[in-house]
Backbone as ProteinMPNN parsed JSONL, in Angstrom:
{"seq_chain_A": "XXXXXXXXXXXXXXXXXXXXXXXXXXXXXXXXXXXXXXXXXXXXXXXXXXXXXXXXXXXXXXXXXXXXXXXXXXXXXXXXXXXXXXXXXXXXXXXXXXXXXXXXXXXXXXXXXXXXXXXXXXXXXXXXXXXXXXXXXXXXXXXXXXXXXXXXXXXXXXXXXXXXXXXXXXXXXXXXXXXX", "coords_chain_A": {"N_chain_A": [[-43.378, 13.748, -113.645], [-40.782, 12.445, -112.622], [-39.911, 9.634, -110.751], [-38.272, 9.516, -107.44], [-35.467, 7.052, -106.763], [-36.012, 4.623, -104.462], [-34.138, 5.049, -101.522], [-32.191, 2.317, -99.882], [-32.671, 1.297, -96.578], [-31.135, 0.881, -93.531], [-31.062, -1.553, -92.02], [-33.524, -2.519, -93.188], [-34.126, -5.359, -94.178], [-34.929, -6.558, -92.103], [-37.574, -6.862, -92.366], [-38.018, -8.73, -94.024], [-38.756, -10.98, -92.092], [-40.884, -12.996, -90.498], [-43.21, -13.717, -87.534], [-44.357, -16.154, -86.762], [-46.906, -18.942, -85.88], [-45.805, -20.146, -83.374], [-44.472, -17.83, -82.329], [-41.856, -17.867, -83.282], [-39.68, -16.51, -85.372], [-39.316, -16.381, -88.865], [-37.792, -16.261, -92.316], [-38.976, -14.875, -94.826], [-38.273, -13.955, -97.045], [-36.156, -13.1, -100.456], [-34.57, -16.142, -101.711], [-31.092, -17.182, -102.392], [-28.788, -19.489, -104.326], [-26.663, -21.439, -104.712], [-25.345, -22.055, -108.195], [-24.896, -25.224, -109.116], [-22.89, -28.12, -108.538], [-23.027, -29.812, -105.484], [-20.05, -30.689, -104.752], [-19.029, -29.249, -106.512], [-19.465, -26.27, -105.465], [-18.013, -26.389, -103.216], [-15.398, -26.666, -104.059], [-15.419, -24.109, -105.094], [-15.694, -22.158, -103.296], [-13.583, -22.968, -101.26], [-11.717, -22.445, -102.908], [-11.772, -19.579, -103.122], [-11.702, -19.244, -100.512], [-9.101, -19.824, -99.963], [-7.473, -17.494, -101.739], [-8.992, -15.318, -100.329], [-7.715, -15.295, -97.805], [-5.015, -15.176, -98.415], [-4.854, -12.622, -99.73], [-4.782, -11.561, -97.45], [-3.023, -12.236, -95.604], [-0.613, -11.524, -97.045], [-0.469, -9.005, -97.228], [-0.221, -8.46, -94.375], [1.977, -9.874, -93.244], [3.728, -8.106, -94.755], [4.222, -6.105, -93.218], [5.165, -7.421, -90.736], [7.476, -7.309, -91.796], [11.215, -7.229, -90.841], [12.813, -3.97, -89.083], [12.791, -2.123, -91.529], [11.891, 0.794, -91.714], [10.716, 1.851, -93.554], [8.01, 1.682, -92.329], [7.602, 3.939, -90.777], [7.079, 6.345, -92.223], [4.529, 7.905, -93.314], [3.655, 8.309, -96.096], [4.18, 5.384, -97.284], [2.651, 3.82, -95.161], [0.232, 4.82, -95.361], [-1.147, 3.618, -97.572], [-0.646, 1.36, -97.623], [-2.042, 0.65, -94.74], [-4.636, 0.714, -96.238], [-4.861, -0.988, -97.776], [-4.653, -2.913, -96.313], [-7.047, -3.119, -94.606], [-9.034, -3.002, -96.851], [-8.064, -5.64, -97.537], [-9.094, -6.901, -94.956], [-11.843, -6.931, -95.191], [-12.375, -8.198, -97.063], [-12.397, -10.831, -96.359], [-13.982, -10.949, -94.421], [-16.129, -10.536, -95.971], [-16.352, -13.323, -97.008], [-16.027, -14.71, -95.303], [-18.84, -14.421, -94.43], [-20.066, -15.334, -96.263], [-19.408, -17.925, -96.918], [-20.352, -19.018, -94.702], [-22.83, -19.021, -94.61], [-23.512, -21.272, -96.209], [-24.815, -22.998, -99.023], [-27.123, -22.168, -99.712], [-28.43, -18.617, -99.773], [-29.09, -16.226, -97.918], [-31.181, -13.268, -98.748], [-29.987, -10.733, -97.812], [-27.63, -11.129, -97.264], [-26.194, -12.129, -99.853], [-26.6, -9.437, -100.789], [-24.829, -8.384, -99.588], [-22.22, -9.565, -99.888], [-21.938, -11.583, -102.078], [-22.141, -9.706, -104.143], [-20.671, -7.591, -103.156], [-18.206, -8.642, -103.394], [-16.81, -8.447, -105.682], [-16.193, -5.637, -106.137], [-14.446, -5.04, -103.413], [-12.508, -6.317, -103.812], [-10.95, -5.882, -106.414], [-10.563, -2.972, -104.912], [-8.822, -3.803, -103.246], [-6.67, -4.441, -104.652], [-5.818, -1.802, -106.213], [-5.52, -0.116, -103.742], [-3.377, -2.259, -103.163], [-1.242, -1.558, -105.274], [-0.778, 1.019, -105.51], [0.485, 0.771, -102.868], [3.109, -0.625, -103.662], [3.755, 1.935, -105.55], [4.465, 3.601, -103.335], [6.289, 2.323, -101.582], [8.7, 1.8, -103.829], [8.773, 4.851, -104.343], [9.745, 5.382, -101.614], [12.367, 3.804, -101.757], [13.984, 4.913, -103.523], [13.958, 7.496, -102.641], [15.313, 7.291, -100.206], [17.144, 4.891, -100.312], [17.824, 1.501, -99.828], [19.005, 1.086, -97.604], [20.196, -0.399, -94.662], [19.355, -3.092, -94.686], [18.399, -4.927, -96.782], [17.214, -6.93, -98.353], [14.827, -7.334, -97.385], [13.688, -4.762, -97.264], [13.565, -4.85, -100.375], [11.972, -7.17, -100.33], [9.213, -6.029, -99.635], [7.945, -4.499, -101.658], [7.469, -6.367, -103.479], [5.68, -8.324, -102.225], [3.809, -6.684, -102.128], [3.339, -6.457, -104.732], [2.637, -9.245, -105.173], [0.337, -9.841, -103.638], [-1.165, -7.715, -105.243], [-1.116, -9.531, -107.94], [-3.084, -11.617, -106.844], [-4.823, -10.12, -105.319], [-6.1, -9.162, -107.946], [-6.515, -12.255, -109.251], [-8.188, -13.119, -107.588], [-10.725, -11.123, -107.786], [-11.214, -11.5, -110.567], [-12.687, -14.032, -110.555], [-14.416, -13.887, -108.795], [-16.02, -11.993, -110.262], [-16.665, -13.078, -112.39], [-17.994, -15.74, -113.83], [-21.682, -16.055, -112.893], [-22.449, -17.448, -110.422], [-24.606, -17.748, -108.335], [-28.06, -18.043, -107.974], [-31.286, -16.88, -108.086], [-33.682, -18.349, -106.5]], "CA_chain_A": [[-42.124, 13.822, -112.899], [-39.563, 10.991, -112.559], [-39.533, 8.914, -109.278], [-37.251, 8.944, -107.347], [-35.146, 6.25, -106.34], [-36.049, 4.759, -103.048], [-33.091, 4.242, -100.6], [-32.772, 0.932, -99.01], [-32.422, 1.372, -95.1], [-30.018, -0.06, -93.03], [-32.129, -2.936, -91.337], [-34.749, -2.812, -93.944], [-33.989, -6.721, -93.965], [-35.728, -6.932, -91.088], [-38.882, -6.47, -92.967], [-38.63, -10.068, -94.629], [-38.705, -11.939, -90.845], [-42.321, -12.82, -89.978], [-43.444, -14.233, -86.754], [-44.918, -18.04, -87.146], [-47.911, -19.336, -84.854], [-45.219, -20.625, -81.812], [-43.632, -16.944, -82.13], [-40.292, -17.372, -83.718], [-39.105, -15.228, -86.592], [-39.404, -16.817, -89.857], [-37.615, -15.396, -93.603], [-39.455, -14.537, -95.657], [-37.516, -12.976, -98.251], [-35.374, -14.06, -101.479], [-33.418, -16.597, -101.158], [-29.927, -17.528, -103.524], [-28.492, -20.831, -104.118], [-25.552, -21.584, -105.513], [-25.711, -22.999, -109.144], [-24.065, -26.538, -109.379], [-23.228, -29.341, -107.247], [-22.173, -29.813, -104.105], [-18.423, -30.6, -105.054], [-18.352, -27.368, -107.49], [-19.551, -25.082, -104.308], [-16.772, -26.474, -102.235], [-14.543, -26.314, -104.218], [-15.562, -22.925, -105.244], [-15.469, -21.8, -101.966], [-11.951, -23.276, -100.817], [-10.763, -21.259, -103.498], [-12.332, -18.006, -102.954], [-11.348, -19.018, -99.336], [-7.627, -19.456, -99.919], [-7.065, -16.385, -102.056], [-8.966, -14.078, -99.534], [-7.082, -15.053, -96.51], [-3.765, -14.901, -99.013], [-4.368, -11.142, -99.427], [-4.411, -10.616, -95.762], [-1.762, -13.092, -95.292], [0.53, -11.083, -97.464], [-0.627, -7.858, -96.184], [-0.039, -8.899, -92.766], [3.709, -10.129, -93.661], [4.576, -6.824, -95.059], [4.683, -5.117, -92.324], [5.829, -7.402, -90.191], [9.032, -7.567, -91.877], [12.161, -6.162, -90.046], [13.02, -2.799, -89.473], [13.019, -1.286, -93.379], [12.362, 2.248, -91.523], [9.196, 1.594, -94.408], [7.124, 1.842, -91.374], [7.547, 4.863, -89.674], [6.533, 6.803, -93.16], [2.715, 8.429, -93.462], [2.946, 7.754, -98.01], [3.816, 4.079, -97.077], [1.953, 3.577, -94.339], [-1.192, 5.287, -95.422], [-1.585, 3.061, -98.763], [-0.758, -0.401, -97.055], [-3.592, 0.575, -93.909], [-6.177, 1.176, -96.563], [-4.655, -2.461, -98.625], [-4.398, -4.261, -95.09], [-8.914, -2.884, -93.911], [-9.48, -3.732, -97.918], [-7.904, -7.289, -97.464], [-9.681, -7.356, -94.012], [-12.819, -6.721, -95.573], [-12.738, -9.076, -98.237], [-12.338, -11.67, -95.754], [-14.991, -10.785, -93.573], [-17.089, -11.027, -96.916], [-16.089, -14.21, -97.477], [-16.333, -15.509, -94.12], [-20.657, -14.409, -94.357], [-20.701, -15.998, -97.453], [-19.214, -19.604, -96.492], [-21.717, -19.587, -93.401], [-24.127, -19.007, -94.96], [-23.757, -22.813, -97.201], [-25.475, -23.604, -100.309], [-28.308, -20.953, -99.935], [-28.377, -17.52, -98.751], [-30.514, -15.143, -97.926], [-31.025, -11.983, -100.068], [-29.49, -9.367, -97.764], [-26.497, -12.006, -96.917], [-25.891, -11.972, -101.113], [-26.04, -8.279, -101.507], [-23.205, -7.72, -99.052], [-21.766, -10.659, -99.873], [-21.626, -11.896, -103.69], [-22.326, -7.994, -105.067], [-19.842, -6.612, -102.9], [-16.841, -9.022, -103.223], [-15.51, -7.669, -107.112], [-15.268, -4.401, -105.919], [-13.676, -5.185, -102.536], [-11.171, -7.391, -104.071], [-10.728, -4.275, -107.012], [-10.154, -1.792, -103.852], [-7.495, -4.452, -102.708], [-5.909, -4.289, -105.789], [-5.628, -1.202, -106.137], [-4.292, -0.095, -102.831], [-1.589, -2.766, -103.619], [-0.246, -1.399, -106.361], [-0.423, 2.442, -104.51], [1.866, 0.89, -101.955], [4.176, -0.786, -104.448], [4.285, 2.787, -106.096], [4.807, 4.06, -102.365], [7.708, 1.729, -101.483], [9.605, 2.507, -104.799], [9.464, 6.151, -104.023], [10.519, 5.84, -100.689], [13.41, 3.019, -101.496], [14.449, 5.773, -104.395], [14.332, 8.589, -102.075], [16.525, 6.842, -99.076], [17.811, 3.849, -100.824], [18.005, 0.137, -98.851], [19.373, 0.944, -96.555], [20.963, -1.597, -94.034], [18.214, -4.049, -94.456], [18.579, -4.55, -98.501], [16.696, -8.146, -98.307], [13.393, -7.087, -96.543], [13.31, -3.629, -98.05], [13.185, -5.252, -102.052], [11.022, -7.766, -100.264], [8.162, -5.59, -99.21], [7.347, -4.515, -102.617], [7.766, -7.955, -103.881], [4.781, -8.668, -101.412], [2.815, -5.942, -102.544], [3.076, -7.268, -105.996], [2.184, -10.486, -105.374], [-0.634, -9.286, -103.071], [-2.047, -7.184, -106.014], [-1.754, -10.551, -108.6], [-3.976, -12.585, -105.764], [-6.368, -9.847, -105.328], [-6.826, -9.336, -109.474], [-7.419, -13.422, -109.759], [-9.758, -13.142, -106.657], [-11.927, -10.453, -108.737], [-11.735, -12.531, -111.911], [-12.826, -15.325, -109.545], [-16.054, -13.628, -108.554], [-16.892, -10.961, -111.352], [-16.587, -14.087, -113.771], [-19.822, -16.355, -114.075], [-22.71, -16.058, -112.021], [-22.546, -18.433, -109.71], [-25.764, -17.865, -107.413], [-29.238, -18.009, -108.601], [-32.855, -16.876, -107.399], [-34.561, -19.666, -106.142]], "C_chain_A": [[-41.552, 12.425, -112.685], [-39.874, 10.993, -110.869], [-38.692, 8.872, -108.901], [-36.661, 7.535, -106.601], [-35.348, 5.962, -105.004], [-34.716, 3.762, -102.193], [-33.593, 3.261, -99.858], [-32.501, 1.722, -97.587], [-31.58, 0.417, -94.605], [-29.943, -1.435, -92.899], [-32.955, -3.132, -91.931], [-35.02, -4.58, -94.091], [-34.66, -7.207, -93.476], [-36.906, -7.296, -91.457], [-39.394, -8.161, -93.513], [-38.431, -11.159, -93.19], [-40.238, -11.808, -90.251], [-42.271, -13.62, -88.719], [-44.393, -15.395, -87.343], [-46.105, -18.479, -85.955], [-47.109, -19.892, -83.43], [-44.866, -19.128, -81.468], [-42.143, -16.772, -82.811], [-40.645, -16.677, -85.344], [-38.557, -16.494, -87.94], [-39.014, -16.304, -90.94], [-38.345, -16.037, -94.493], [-39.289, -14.331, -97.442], [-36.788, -13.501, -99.274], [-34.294, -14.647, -100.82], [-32.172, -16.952, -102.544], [-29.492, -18.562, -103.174], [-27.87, -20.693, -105.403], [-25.56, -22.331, -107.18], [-24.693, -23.994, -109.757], [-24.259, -27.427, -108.085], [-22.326, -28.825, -106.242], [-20.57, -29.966, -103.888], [-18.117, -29.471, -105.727], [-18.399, -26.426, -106.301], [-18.23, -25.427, -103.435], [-16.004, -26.263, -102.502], [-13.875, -24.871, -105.079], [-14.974, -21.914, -104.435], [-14.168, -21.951, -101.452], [-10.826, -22.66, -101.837], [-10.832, -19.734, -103.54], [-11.894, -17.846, -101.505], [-9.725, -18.669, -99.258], [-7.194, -18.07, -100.861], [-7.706, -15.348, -101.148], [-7.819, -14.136, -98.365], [-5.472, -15.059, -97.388], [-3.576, -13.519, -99.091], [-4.532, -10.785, -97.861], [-3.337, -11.297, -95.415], [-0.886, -12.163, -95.906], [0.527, -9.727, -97.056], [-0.133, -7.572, -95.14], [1.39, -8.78, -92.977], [4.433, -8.719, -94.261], [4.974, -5.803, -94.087], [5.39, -5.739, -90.977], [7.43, -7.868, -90.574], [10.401, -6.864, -91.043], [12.795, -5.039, -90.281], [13.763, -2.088, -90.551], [12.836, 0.186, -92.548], [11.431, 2.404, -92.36], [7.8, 2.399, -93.324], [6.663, 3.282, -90.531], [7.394, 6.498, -91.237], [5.093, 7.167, -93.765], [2.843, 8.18, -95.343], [3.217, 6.334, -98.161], [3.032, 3.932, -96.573], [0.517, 3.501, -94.544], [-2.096, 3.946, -96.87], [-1.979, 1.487, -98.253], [-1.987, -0.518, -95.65], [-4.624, 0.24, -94.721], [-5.839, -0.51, -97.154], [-5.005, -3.086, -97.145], [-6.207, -4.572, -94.923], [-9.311, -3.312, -95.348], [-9.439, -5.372, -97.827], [-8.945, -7.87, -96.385], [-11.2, -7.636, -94.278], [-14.07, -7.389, -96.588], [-12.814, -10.932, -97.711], [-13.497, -12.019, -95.022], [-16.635, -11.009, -94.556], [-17.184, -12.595, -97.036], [-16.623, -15.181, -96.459], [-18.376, -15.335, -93.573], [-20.664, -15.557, -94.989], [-20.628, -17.848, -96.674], [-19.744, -19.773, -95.374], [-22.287, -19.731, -93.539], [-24.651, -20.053, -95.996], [-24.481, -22.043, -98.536], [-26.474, -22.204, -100.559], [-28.386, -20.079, -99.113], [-29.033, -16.539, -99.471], [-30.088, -13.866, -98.846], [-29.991, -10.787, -99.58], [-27.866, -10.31, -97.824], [-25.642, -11.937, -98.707], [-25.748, -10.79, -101.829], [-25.05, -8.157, -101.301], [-22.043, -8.598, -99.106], [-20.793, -10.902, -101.804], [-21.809, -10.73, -104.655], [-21.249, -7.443, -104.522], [-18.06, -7.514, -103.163], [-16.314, -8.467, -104.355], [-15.089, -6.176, -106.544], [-14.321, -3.917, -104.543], [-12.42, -5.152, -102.874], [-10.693, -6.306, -105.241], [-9.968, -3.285, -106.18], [-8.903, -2.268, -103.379], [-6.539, -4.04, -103.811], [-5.6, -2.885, -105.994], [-4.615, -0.359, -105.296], [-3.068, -1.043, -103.272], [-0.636, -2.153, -104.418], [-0.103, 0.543, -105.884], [0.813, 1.969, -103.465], [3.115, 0.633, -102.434], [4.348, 0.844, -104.75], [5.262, 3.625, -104.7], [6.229, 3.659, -101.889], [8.761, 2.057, -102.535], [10.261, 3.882, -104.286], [10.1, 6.232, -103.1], [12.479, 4.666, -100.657], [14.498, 3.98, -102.568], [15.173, 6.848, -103.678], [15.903, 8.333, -100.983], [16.985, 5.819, -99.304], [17.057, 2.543, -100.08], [18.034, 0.039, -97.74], [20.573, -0.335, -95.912], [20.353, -3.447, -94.282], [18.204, -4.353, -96.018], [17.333, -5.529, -98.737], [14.739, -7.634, -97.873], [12.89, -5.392, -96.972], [13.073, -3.973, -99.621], [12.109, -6.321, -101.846], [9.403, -7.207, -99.923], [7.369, -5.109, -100.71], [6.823, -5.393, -103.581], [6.19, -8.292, -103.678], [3.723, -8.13, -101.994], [2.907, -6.342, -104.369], [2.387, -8.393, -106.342], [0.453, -10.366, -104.688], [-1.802, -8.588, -104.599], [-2.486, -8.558, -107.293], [-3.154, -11.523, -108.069], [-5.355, -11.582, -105.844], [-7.034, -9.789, -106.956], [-6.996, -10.73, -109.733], [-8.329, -13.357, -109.182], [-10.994, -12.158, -107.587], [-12.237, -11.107, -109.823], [-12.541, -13.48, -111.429], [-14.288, -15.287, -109.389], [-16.553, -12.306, -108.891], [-17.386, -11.941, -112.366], [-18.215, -14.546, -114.162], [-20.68, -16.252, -112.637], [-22.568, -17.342, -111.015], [-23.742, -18.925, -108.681], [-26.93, -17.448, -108.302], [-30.426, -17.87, -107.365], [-33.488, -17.948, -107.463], [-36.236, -19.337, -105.994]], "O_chain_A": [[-42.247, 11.411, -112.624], [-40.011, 11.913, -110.064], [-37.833, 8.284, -109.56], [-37.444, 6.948, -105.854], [-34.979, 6.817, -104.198], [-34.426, 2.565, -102.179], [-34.701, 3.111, -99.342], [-32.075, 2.874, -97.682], [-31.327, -0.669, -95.126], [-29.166, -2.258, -93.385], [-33.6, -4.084, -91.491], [-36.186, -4.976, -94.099], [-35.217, -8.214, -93.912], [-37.392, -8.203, -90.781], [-40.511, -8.678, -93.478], [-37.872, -12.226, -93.443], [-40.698, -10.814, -89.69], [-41.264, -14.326, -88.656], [-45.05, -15.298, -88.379], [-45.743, -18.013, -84.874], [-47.803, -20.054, -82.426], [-44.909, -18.936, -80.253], [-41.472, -15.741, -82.832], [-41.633, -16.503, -86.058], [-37.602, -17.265, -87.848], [-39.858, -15.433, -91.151], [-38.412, -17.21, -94.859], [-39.92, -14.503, -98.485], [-36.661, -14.709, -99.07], [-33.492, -14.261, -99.969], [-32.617, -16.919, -103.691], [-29.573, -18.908, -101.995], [-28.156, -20.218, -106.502], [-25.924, -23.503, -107.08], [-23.873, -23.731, -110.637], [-25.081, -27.523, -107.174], [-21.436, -27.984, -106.123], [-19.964, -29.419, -102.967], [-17.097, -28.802, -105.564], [-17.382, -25.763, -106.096], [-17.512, -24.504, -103.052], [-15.295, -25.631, -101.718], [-12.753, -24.571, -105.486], [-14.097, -21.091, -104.697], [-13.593, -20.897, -101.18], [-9.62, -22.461, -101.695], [-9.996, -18.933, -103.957], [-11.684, -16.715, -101.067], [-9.191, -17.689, -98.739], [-6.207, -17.577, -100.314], [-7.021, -14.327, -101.075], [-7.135, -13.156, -98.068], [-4.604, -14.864, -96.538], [-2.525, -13.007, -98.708], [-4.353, -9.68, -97.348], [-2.578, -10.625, -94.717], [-0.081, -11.839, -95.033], [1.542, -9.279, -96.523], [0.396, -6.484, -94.915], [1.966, -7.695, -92.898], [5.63, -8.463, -94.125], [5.826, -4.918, -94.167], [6.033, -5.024, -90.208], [8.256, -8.509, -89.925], [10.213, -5.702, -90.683], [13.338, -4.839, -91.367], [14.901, -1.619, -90.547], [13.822, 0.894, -92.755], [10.906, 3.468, -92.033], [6.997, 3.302, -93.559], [5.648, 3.522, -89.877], [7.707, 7.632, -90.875], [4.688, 6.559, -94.756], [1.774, 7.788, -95.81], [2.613, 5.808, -99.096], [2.078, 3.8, -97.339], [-0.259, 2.623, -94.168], [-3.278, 3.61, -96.948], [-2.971, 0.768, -98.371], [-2.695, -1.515, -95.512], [-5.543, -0.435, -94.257], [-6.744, -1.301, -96.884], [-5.899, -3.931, -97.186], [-6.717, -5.687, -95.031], [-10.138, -4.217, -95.231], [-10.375, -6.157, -97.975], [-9.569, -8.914, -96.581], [-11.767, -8.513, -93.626], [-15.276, -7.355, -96.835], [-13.137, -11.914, -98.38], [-13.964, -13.157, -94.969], [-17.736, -11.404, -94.173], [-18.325, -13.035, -97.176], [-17.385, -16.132, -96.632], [-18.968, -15.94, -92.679], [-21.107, -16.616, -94.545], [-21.466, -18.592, -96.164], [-19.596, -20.911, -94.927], [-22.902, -20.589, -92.907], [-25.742, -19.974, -96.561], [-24.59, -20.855, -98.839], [-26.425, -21.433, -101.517], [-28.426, -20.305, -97.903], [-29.357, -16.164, -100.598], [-29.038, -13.6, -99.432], [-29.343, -10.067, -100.34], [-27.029, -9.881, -98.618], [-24.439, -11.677, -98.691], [-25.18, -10.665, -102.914], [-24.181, -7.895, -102.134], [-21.02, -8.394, -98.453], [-19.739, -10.579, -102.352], [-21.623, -10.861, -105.864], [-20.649, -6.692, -105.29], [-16.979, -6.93, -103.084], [-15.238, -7.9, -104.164], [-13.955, -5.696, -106.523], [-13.669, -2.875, -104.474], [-11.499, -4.412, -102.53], [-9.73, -5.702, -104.768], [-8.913, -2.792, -106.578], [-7.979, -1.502, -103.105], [-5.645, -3.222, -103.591], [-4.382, -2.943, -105.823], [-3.494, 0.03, -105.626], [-1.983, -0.613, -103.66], [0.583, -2.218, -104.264], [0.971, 1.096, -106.121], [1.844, 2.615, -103.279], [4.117, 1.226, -102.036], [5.29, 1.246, -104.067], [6.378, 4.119, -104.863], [7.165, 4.454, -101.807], [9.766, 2.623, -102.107], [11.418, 4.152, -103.964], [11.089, 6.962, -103.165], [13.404, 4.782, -99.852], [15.712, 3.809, -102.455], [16.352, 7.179, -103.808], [17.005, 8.881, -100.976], [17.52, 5.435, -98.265], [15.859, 2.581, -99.798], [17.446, -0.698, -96.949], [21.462, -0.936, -96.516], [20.868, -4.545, -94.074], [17.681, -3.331, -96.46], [16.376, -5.012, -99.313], [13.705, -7.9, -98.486], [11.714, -5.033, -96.918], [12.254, -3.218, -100.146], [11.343, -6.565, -102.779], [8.473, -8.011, -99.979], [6.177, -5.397, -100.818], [5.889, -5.168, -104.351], [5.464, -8.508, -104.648], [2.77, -8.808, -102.378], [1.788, -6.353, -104.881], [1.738, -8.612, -107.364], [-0.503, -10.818, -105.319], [-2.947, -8.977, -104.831], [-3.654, -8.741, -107.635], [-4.015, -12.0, -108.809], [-6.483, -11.904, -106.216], [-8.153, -10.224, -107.228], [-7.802, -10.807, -110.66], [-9.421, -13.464, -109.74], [-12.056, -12.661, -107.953], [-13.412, -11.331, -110.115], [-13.352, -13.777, -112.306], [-15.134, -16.139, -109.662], [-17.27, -11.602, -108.18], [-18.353, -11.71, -113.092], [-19.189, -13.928, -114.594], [-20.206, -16.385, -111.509], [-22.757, -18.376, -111.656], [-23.882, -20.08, -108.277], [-26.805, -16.641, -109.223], [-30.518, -18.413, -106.263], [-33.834, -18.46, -108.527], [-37.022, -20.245, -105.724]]}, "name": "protein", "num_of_chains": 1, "seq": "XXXXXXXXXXXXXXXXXXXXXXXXXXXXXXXXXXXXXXXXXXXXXXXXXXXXXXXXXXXXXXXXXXXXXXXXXXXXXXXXXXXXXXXXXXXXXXXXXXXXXXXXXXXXXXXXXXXXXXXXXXXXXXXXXXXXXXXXXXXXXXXXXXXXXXXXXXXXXXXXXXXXXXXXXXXXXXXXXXXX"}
């Protein structure tokens, strides 16, 4: 009979923290380290930093543009929530990672450097759902009064979806972390 796969656990993490002869909590466990120098990681990083906080930056700005009447629409609305908690998400990745310097721990690199392509994917995605969303609804009820900030919201979400597809190229591309 085939084995089956054994699920990780939530906290299983926990597992690589030993106690040390004073008492404190010691890891254990794999660690990752970045592969290059110290100027390539930074400036790795300051670019993986400025394109995440760019898709929430443009995210952000889309909605607070002025009343398009965009807003008060559940097939806009619903696409740009899920783009805005994607962008948020990819940030919040980002922001482990660059705490965690030069070398990081194993669970810190699953949720971290495994999960950012398909974050930044999910961003992308949603983006280009809300672009399709805005179309339909600028089709259905036109411009409106607002002509400027209604052709600009899709605009946004365009540019939003280019940012998150370099960010995935960015960190699907080469390996960048290594088992130490």
């Amino acid at each position: 009979m085939e084995q089956k796969k054994k699920r990780k656990k939530r906290r299983s993490y926990l597992a690589d923290f030993r106690k040390d002869a004073t008492g404190n909590y010691v890891y254990t466990g794999n660690v990752y380290a970045f592969d290059g120098e110290e100027a390539e990681r930074k400036k790795y990083v300051a670019g993986l930093g400025a394109l995440c906080i760019l898709t929430l930056a443009l995210a952000t700005a889309q909605e607070l543009l002025p009343g398009t009447k965009m807003n008060n629409t559940f097939y806009v609305l619903i696409p740009w929530l899920l783009q805005f908690l994607s962008a948020a998400t990819v940030v919040w990745a980002f922001a482990r990672l660059a705490y965690a310097g030069r070398r990081v721990r194993e669970y810190v690199y699953e949720a971290t450097v495994k999960k950012l392509p398909i974050r930044s994917l999910l961003t992308l995605i949603f983006c280009l759902a809300t672009v399709a969303a805005e179309i339909v609804f600028i089709s259905i009820n036109g411009f409106g009064d607002r002509v400027a900030a209604a052709a600009l919201r899709p605009s946004l979400s365009l540019i939003n979806a280019g940012a998150s597809l370099w960010l995935h190229l960015l960190v699907k591309g080469k390996e960048r972390y290594r088992k130490i």
